[in-house]
VEXDREN-2710 file (C-alpha; in Angstrom, 1 decimal):
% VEXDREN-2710
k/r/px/py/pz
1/UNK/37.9/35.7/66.0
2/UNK/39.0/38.8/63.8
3/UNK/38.0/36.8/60.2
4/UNK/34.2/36.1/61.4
5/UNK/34.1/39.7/63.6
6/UNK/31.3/41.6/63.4
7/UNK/33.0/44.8/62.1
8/UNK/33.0/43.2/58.5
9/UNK/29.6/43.3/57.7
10/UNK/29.2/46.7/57.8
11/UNK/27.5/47.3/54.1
12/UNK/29.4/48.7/51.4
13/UNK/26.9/51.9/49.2
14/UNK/29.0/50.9/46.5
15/UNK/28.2/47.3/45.9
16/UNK/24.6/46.2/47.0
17/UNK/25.3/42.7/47.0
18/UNK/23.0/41.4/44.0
19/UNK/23.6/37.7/43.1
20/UNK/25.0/36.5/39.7
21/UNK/25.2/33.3/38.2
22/UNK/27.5/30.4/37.3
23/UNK/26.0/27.7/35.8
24/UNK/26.9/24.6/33.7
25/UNK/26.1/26.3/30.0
26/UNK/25.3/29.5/31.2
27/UNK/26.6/33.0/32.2
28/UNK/27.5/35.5/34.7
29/UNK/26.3/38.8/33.1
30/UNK/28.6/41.7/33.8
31/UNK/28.0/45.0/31.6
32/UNK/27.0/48.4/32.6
33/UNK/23.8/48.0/33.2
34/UNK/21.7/49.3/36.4
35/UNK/21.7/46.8/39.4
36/UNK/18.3/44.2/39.1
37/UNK/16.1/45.7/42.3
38/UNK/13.9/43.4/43.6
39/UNK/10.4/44.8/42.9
40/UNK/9.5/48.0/41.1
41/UNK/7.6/51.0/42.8
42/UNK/4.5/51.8/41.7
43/UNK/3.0/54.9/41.3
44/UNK/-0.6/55.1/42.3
45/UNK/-1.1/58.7/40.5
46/UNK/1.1/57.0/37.2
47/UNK/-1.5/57.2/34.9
48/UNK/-2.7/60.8/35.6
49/UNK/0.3/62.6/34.5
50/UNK/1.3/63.4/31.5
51/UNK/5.3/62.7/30.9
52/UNK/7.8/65.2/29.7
53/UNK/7.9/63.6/26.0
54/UNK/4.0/64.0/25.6
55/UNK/4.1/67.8/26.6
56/UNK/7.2/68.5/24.1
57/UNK/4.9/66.5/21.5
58/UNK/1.8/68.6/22.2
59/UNK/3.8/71.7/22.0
60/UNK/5.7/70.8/18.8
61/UNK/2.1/70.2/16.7
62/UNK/0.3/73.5/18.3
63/UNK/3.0/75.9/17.0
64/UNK/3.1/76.5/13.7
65/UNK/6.3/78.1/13.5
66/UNK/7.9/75.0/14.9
67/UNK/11.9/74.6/13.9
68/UNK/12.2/71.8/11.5
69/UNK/15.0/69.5/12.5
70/UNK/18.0/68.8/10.0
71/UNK/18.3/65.4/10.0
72/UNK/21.3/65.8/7.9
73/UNK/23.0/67.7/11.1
74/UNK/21.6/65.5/13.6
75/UNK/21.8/61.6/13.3
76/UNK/18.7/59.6/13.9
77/UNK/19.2/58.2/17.5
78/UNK/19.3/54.5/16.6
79/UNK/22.5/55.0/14.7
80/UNK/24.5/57.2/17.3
81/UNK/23.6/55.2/20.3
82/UNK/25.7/53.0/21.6
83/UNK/24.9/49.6/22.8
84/UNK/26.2/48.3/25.9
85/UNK/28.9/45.2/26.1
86/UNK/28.3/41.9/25.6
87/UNK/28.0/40.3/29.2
88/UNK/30.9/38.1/30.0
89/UNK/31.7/35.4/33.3
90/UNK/33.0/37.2/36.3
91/UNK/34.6/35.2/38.3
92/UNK/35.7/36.5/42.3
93/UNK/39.5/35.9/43.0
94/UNK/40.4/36.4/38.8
95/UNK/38.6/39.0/37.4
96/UNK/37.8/42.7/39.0
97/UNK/35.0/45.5/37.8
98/UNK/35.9/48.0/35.4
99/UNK/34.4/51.5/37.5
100/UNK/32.3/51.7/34.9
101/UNK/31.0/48.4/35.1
102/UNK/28.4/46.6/37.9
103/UNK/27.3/42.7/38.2
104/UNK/23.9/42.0/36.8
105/UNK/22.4/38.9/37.8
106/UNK/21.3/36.1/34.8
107/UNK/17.8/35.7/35.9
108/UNK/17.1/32.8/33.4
109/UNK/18.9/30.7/35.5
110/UNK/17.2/31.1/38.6
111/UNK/13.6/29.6/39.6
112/UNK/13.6/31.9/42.3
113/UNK/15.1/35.3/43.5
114/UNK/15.3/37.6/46.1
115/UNK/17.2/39.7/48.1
116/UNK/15.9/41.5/51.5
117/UNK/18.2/43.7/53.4
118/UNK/17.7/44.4/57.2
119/UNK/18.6/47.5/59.6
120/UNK/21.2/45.3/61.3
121/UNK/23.2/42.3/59.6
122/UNK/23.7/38.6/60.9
123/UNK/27.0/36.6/61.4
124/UNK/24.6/33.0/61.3
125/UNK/21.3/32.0/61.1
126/UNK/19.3/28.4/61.1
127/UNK/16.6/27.3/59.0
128/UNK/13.5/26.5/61.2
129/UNK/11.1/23.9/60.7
130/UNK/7.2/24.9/60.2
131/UNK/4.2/23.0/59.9
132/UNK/3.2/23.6/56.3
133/UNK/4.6/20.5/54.9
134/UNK/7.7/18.7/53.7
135/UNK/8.6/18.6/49.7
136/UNK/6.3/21.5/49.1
137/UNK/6.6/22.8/45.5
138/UNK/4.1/25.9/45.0
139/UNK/4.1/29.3/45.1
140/UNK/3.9/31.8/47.2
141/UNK/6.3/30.2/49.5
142/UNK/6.7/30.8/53.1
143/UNK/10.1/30.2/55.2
144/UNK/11.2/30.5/59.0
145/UNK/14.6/31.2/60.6
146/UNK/16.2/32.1/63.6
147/UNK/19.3/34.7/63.3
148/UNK/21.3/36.9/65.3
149/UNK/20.9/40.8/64.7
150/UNK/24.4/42.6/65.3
151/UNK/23.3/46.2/66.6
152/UNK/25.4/48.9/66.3
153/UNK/26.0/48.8/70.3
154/UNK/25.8/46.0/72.4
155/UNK/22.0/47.3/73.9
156/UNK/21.0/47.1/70.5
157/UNK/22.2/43.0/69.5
158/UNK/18.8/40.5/69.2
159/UNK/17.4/37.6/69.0
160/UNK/15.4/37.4/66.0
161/UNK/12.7/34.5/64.6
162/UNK/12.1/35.8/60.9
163/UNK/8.9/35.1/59.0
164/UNK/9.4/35.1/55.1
165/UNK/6.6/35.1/53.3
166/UNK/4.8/36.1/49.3
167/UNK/8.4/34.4/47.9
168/UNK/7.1/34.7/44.3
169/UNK/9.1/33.0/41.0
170/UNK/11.0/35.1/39.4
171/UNK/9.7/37.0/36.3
172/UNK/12.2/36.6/33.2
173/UNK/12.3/38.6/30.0
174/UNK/9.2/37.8/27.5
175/UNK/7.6/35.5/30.3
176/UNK/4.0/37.3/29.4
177/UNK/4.5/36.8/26.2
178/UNK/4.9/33.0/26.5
179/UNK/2.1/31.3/24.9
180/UNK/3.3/27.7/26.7
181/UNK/2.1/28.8/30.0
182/UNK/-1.2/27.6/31.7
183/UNK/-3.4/30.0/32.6
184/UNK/-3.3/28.6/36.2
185/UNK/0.1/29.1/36.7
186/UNK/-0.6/33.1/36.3
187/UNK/-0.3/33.6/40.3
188/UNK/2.8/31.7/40.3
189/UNK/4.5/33.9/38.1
190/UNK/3.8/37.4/39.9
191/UNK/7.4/39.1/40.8
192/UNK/6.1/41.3/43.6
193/UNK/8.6/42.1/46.6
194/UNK/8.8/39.1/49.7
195/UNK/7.3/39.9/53.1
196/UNK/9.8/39.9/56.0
197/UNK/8.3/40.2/59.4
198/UNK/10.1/39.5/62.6
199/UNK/9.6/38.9/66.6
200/UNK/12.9/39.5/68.6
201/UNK/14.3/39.8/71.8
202/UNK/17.5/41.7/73.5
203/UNK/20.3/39.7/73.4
204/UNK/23.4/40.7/75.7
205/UNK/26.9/40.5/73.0
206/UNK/26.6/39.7/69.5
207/UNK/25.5/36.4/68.1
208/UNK/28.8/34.6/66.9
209/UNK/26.7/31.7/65.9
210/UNK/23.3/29.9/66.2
211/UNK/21.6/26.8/66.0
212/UNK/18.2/25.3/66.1
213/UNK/17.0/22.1/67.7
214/UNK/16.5/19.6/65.0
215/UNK/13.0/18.4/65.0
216/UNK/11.8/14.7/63.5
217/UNK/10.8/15.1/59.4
218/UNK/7.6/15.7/60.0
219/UNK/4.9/18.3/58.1
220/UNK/4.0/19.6/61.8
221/UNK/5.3/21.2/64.5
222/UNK/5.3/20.0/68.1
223/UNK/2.2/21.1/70.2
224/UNK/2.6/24.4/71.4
225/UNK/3.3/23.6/75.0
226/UNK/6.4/21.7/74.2
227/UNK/9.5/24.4/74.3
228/UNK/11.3/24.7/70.2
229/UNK/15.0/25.3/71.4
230/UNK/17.7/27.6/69.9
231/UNK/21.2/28.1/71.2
232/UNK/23.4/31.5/70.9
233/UNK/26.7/31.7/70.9
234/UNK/27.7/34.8/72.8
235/UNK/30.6/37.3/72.4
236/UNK/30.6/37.2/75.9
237/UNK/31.9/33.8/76.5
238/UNK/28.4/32.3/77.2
239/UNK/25.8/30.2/75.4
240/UNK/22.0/30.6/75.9
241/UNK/19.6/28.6/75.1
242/UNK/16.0/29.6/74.4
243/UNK/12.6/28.8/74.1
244/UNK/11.5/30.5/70.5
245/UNK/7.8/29.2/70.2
246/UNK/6.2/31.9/71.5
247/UNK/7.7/34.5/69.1
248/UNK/7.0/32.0/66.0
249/UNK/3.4/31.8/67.3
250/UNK/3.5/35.7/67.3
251/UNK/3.7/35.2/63.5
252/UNK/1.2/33.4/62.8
253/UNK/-1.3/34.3/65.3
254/UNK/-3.3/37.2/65.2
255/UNK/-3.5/39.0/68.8
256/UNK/-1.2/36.0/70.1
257/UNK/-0.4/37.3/73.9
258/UNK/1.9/34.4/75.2
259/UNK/3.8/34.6/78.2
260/UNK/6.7/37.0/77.5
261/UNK/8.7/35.7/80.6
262/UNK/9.3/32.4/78.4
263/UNK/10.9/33.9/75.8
264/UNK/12.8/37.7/77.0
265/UNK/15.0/35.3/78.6
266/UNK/16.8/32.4/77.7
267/UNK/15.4/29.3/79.9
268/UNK/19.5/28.4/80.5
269/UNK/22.7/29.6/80.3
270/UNK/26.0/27.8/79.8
271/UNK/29.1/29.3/81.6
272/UNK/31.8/26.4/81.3
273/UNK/33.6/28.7/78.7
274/UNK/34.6/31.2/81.4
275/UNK/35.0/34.0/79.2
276/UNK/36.4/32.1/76.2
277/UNK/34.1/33.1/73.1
278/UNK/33.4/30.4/70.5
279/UNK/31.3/29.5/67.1
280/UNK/31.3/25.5/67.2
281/UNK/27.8/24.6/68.1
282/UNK/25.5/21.5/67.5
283/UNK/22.6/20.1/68.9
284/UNK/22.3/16.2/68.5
285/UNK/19.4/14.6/66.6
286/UNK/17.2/13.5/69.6
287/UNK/14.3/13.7/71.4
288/UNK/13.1/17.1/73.0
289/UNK/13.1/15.4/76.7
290/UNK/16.8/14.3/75.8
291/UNK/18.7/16.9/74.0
292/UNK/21.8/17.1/73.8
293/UNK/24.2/20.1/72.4
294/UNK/28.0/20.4/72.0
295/UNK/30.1/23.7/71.9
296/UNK/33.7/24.4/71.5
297/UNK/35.4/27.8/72.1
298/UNK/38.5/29.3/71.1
299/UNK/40.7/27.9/73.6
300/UNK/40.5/24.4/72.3
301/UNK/37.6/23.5/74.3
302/UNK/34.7/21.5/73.6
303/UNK/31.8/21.3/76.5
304/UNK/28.6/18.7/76.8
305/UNK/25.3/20.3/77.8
306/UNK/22.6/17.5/78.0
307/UNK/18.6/18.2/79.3
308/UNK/16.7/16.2/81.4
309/UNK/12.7/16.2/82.9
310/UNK/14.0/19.3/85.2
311/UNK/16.1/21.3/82.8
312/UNK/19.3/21.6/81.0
313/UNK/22.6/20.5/82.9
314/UNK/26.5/21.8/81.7
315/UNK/28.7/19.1/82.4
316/UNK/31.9/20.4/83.8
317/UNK/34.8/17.9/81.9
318/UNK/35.8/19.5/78.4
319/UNK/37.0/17.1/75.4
320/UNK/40.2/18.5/74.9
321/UNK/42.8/16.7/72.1
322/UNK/42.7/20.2/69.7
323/UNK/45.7/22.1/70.4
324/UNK/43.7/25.6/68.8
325/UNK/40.6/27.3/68.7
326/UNK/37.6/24.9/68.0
327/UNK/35.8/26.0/64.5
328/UNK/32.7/24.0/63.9
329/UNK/31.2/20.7/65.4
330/UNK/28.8/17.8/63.6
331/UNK/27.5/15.1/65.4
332/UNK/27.5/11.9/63.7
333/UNK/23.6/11.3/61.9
334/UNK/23.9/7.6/62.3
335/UNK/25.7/6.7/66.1
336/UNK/24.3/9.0/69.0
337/UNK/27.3/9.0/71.2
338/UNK/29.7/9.7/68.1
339/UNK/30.7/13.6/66.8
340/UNK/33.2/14.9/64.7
341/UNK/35.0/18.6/65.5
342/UNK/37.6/20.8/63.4
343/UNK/40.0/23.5/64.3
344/UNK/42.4/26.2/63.6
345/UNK/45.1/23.2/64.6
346/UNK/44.5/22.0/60.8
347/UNK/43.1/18.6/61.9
348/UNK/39.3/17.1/61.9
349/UNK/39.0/14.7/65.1
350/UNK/36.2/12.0/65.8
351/UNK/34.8/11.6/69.0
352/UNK/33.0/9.3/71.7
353/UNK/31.4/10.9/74.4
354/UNK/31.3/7.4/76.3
355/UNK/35.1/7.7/76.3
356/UNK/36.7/8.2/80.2
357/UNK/39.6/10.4/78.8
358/UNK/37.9/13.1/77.0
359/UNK/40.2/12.1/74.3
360/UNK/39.4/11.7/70.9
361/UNK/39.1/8.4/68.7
362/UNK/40.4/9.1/65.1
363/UNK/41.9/12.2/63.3
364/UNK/42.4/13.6/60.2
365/UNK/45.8/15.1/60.5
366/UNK/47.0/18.6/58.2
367/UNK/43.3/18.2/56.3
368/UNK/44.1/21.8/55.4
369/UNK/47.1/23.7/55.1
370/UNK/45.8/26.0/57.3
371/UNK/42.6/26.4/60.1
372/UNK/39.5/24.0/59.2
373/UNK/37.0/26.7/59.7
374/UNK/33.6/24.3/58.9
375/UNK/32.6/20.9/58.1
376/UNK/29.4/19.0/57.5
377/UNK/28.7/15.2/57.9
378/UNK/26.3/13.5/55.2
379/UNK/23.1/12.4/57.1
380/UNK/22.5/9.7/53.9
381/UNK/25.6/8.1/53.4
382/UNK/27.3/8.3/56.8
383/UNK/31.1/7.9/55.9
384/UNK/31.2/10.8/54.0
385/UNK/32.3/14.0/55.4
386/UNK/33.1/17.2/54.1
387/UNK/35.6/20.4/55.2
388/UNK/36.4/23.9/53.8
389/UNK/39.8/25.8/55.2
390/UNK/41.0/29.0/56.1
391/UNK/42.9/28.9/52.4
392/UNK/39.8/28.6/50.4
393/UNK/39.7/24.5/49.3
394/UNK/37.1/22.0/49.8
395/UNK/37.3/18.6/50.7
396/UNK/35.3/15.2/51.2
397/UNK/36.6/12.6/53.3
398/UNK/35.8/9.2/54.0
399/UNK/35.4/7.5/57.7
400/UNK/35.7/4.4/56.4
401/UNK/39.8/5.7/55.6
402/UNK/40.1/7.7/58.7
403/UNK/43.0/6.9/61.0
404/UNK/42.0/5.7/64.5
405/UNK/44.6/6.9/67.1
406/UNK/45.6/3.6/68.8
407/UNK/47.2/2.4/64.9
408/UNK/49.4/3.4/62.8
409/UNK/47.8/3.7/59.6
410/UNK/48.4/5.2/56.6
411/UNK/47.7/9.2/56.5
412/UNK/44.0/9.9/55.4
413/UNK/43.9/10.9/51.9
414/UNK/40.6/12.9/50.7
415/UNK/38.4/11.5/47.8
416/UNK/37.9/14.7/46.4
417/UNK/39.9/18.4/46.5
418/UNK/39.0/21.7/44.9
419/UNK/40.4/24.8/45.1
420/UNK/38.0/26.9/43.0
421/UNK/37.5/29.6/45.5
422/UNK/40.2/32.0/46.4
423/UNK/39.3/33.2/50.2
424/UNK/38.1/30.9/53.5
425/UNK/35.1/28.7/53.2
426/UNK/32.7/30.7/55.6
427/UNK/29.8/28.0/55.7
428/UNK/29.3/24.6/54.0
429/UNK/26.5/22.1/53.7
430/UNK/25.2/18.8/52.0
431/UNK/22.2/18.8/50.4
432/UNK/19.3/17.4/53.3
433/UNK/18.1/14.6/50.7
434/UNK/20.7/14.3/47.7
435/UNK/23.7/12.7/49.7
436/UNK/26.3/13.7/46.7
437/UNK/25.0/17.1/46.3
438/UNK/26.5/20.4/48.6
439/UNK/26.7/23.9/48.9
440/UNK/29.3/26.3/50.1
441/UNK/29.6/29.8/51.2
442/UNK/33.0/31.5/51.1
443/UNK/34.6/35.2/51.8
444/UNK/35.4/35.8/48.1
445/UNK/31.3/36.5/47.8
446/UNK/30.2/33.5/46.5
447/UNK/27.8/30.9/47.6
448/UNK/28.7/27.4/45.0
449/UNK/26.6/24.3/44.3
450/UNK/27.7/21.1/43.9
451/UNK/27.4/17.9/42.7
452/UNK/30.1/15.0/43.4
453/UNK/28.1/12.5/41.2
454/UNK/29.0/14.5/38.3
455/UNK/32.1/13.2/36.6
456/UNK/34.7/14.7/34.5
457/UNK/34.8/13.0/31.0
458/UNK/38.5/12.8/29.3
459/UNK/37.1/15.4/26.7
460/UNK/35.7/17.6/29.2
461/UNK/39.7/17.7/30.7
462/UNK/41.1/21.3/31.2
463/UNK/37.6/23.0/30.4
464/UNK/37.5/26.2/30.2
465/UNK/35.0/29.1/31.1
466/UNK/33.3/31.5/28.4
467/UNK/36.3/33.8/28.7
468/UNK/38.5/30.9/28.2
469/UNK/40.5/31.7/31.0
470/UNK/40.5/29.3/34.0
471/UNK/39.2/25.7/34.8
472/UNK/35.7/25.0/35.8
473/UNK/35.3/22.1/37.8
474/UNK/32.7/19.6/36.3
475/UNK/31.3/19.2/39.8
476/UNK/30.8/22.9/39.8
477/UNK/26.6/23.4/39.1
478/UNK/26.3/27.4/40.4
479/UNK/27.8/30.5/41.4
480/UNK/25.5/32.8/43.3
481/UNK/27.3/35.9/44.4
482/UNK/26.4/38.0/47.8
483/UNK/28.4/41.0/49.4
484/UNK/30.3/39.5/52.1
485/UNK/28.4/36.2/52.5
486/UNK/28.8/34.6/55.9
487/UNK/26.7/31.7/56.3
488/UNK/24.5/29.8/53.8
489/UNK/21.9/27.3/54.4
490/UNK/19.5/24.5/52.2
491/UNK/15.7/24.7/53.3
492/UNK/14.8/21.3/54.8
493/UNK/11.4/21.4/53.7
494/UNK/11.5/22.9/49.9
495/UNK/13.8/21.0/48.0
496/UNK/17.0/23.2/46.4
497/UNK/15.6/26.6/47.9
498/UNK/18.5/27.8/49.4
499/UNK/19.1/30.5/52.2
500/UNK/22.3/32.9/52.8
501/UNK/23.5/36.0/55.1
502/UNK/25.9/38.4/53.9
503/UNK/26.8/42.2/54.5
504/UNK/23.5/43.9/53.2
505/UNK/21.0/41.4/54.4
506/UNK/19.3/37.9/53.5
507/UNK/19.2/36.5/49.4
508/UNK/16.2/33.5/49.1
509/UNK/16.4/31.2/46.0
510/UNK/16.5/28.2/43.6
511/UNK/18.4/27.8/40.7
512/UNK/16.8/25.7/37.7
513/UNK/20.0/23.4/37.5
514/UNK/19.1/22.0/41.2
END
């Protein structure tokens, strides 16, 4: 579909997608100031050459016939400089930049920051699992995920399995001077530049989408004879499905030679699409000799690929009550046989795969005023489901108010609504262990935190931001910005570490408000 195409994220020289913030109390910085780099580069031969200002010095005090300067003619430079602006909020949809004027990010607010860009940018990615524990806290961190590299020509797409690694806190102003800290937590503060390092294979059409098996919560991997599954959705119409073990063990093993024929392949293909292309894809929470994943492509379509001891088999019979292209899919955390889709036909539909007709069970019709591009469906408290549109709003519904197709209830009414961004909701997510917490990626470069628990006291009513300008919803926690963000994604495994894909590459961190 044109709005997710490829041909968007080709990066912009003028804007190099830094991040900014939006906090509860806090600022997004925009002044003319240069753009925060990630890293400095250090000279090695620094400290053997002298700089311009210490030759002019030298020469000043050896000639004796040096000019005096008239500091009645020439103002000292404190009082003719200029200092820059004030920073103010910047908020995408209702303010624009000044030419003279760039987005500096507010690193007070951020635990953690970085930015990475790659040779070739990604429509979706997925958070994998690793084996160095759950609920980890320190630093360095390390970080896995699977994404789909869109090459310039179609010999050029890939696979990729993505190492991150030397993810640092990030250094704010004075830190060194900070007499509070431990002298422990010294290697925790370095700022030095992440390590990305990647194992990829050809990929035939550009990744629309892709998703990883979902593995139990456990601090370690499967051994590494059992296969770690990710499906592609293809340009072409098709969906692979691969085996990506070998290339993570390629990371992390020195010399590793696996068996290349397991992974420059995908171990099966699913052609029930015909040539219809898609991007809803999930893979049920199950075991790996029992997997199960669900796809629906732009023709209304939604197909059931389950595994077995011998291998993977299509099933041929679609699920087919949309009436327009199928946007995203979630199966239900709680009942196996149960999933939920949501589609450019404005509705949200629950299904049964047990069901003879194909037919779904309950709907959610006009959730949006226009396509339902994404939804996600809260793995703690199991009633609650969330959507964003094609018009830019958010919503949270509950099941428990859902109407079931064989009544005639009332229409389903959400429990919460907010418009705060002003272009389609391009990814959005709860929070793996806070049920009332959520994030959100949208096309009006911002990636949003959330919080539903927060409520909005009487005197907190028609709040306003710094510039006093527009309403901030209460629920509202963060605003990260990124060029052109497409898909955005919490880290299972270290709490509030987020991750997110836009034009220029990949952006890594934690804010201190979550």
């Amino acid at each position: 579909m044109s709005k997710r195409s490829a041909t968007e994220l080709v990066p912009n020289a003028e804007n190099d997608g830094q991040p900014f913030e939006k906090a509860s109390g806090s600022r997004i910085k925009r002044g003319m100031a240069h753009n925060d780099e990630m890293g400095e580069f250090e000279d090695a031969w620094e400290d053997e050459i002298e700089s311009d200002e210490e030759v002019v010095n030298e020469e000043l005090n050896d000639d004796e016939n040096a000019m005096e300067i008239d500091e009645e003619v020439i103002p000292a430079v404190e009082d003719s400089e200029e200092q820059p602006p004030p920073g103010k909020v910047f908020i995408p949809g209702y303010h624009t930049l000044d030419e003279d004027e760039i987005l500096e990010a507010d690193e007070s607010v951020y635990l953690t920051r970085h930015s990475m860009s790659v040779d070739y940018p990604s429509l979706s990615f997925d958070v994998l699992r690793d084996s160095l524990g759950d609920e980890r806290q320190s630093f360095p961190a390390t970080a896995y995920f699977v994404t789909g590299a869109q090459g310039e020509t179609m010999k050029k797409n890939e696979l990729r399995v993505c190492k991150l690694s030397s993810l640092h806190k990030t250094q704010k102003n004075g830190d060194s001077d900070s007499e509070d800290e431990d002298d422990d937590d010294d290697d925790d503060r370095l700022d030095e530049d992440p390590v990305l390092e990647y194992r990829s294979v050809l990929h035939v059409g550009g990744v629309n989408r892709i998703r990883a098996q979902p593995l139990p919560s456990s601090t370690a991997l499967p051994p590494v004879s059992q296969p770690y599954h990710v499906a592609t959705w293809a340009e072409t119409g098709k969906v692979h499905i691969w085996d990506v073990r070998p290339l993570i063990e390629s990371l992390d093993v020195p010399g590793y030679a696996g068996n290349k024929d397991r992974t420059q392949s995908p171990v099966f293909t699913v052609n029930s699409h015909g040539r219809a292309e898609g991007f809803a894809m999930d893979w049920a929470a199950s075991g790996p000799s029992s997997l199960r994943l669900l796809t629906g492509d732009i023709h209304s379509k939604i197909y059931l690929t389950t595994s077995t001891p011998s291998g993977f088999n299509a099933l041929s019979q679609p699920f087919t009550s949309h009436t327009s292209s199928v946007e995203d899919i979630q199966w239900s955390p709680s009942e196996p046989t149960v999933f939920a889709s949501c589609s450019a036909d404005k509705t949200i539909q629950v299904w049964d795969v047990r069901g003879k007709g194909r037919q779904s069970v309950a709907s959610i019709d006009e959730a949006h005023d226009s396509d339902v591009n994404v939804i996600s469906w809260n793995k703690s408290t199991t009633y609650l489901l969330l959507s964003g549109g094609d018009e830019g709003g958010i919503k949270a519904w509950d099941f428990r108010n859902m109407k079931k197709k064989s009544t005639t209830g009332p229409v389903s009414v959400p429990i919460a609504s907010f418009n705060w961004h002003k272009a389609p909701i391009t990814s959005i997510e709860w929070h793996p262990t806070e049920e009332s917490m959520f994030l959100a990626s949208s096309a009006d470069d911002q990636v949003t935190l959330w919080d539903l628990a927060v409520e909005q006291d009487d005197d907190e009513m028609g709040t306003t931001d710094s510039s006093g300008e527009h309403n901030v919803p209460a629920q509202l926690l963060f605003s990260h910005h990124q060029q052109n963000v497409k898909e955005a994604h919490w880290h299972p495994q270290i709490p509030g570490w987020v991750i997110s894909t836009g034009a220029i590459g990949f952006d890594v961190y934690k804010t201190i408000s979550v």
